[in-house]
N, C-alpha and C positions, 0 to 999 in steps of 0.2 A: 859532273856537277855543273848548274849555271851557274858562269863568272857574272853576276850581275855588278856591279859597281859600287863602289862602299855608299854614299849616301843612298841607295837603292834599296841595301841589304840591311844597310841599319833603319829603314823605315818598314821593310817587313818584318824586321823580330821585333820592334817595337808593335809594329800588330799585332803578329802572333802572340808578344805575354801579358798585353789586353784581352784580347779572343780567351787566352789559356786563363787568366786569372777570372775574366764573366764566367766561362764556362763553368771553372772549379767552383765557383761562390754558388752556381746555378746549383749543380750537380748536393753541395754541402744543404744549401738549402732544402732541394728536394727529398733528402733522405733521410732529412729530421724535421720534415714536414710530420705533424699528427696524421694526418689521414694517410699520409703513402706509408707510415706504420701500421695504422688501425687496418690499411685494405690489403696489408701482406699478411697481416695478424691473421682476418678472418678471410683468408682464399677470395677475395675480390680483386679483377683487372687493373682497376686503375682507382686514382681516389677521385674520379669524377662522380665514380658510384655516389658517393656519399653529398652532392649536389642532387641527383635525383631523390634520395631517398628524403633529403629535407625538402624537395616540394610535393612528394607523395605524401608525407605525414600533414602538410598546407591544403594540398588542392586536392589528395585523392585522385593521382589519375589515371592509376595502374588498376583493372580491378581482375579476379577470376576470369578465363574466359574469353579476354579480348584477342583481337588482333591489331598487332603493333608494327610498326614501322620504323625502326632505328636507325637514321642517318649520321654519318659519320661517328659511325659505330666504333671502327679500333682506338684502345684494344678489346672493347667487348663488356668495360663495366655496366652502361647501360643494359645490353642487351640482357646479362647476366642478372641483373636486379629484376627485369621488367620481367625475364623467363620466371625467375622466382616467384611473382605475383601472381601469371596470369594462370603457370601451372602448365599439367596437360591438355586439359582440355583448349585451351590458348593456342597462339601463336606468335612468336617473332618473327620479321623479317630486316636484317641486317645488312648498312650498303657503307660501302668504307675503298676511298681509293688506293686506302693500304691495305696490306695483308692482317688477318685476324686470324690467331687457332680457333679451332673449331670449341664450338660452343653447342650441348645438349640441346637439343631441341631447338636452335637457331637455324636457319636458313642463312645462309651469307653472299653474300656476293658482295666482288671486289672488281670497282670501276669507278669512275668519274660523274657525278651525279650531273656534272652539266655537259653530258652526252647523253647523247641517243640509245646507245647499243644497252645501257645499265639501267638505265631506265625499261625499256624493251621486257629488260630479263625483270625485272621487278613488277612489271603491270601483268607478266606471263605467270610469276609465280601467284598474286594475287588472284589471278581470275577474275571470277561473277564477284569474289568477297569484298565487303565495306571495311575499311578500315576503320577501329574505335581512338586510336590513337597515333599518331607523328609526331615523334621524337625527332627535333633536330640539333646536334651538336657540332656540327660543321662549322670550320672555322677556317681562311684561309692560312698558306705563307706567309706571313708577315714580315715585311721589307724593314719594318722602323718609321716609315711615311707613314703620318696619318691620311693624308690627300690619296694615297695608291689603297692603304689595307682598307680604311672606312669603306670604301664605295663597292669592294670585292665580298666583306661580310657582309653589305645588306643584301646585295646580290644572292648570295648562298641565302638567305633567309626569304625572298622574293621567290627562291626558285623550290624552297622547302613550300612558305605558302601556298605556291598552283600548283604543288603537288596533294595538297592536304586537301583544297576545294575539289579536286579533280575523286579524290580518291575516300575522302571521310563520308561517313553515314552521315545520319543527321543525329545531333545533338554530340557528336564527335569534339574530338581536343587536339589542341597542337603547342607542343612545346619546344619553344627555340630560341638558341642563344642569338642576343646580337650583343654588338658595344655600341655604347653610349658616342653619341657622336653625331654627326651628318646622317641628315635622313633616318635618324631614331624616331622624332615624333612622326613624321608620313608613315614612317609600317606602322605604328602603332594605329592611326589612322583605316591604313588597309586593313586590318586586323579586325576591328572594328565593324567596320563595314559588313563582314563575315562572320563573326564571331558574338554571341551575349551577351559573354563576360569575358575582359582580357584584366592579367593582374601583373605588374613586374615581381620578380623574385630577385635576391640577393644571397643566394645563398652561403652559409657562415665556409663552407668547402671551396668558395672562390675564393684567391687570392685576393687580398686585401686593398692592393695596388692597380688589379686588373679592372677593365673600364665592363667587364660582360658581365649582363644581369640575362636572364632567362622570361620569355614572355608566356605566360601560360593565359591560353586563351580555348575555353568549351563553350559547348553549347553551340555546337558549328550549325548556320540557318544554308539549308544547299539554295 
């Protein structure tokens, strides 16, 4: 065992049953959350599902048919909903630098969207195809800085965007989280530029506390 030193040790388990008592309040929270009931109820991933499905019943952006792109994907609620929509004649393609079970009709791949090699496998499995839809849920680590996390999720979001111009049809969609915060209204801005129509969402499935709204933006002009 390390002999660490008493004021040393009494200032670790005063960490520790901080740490242990967030955690249990997190853990107590989550599991009498409605929706992480309602998404074990009806065989759905996660309860993010139930945030897509209320901007699908808004903006309609899932239809028969398409081909979809689901970024940070696990564990797969999205992909799950979006398969149910499009069906078989459709397509998912799913990118998650965590591991996801295999999902019916998903294509999956697990890597780091802001490398090269996963991207690669993703413009390989796309081919000649347009994409109708980018889904992005990616969201970093979160430190507790707002100064470090803010600047890393617009990032994730800048780098969902040139992938949406790079790869959507015309009159294409892109839907992606960011938080409220530095450099929200500039994407919004970029967005713009590219885009119709952009709308924020709020979905009633986000936590209530959390600063992320969802940008749905169609009508992609290449």
């Amino acid at each position: 065992m390390l002999n660490y030193p008493l004021n040393q040790r009494k200032s670790l388990q005063t960490k520790y049953m901080k740490r242990s008592k967030s955690s249990r309040a997190w853990l107590d929270r989550h599991f009498n959350d409605e929706y992480v009931k309602r998404a074990r109820k009806e065989g759905l991933r996660s309860r993010a599902a139930y945030k897509l499905e209320e901007i699908q019943s808004r903006d309609r952006v899932l239809k028969p048919g398409q081909t979809v792109v689901d970024l940070g994907a696990a564990p797969g609620g999205w992909s799950q909903m979006a398969r149910r929509i499009v069906g078989p004649q459709g397509r998912v393609i799913a990118l998650d630098i965590l591991a996801m079970d295999p999902l019916e009709g998903v294509d999956f791949i697990q890597g780091d969207f802001r490398e090269e090699q996963p991207l690669l496998e993703l413009r390989r499995l796309l081919g000649d195809t347009a994409v109708d839809l980018v889904m992005s849920d990616m969201a970093p680590n979160v430190t507790g800085v707002s100064s470090v996390d803010q600047p890393r999720a617009v990032y994730l979001c800048e780098l969902a965007l040139a992938f949406a111009r790079e790869t959507l049809k015309p009159g294409g969609i892109l839907v992606v989280k960011i938080f409220q915060g530095e450099g929200f209204d500039s994407f919004i801005r970029e967005l713009r530029a590219s885009f119709g129509r952009v709308v924020t969402r709020k979905p009633r499935a986000s936590r209530p506390k959390s600063r992320e709204v969802y940008l749905v933006a169609g009508n992609y002009n290449v």
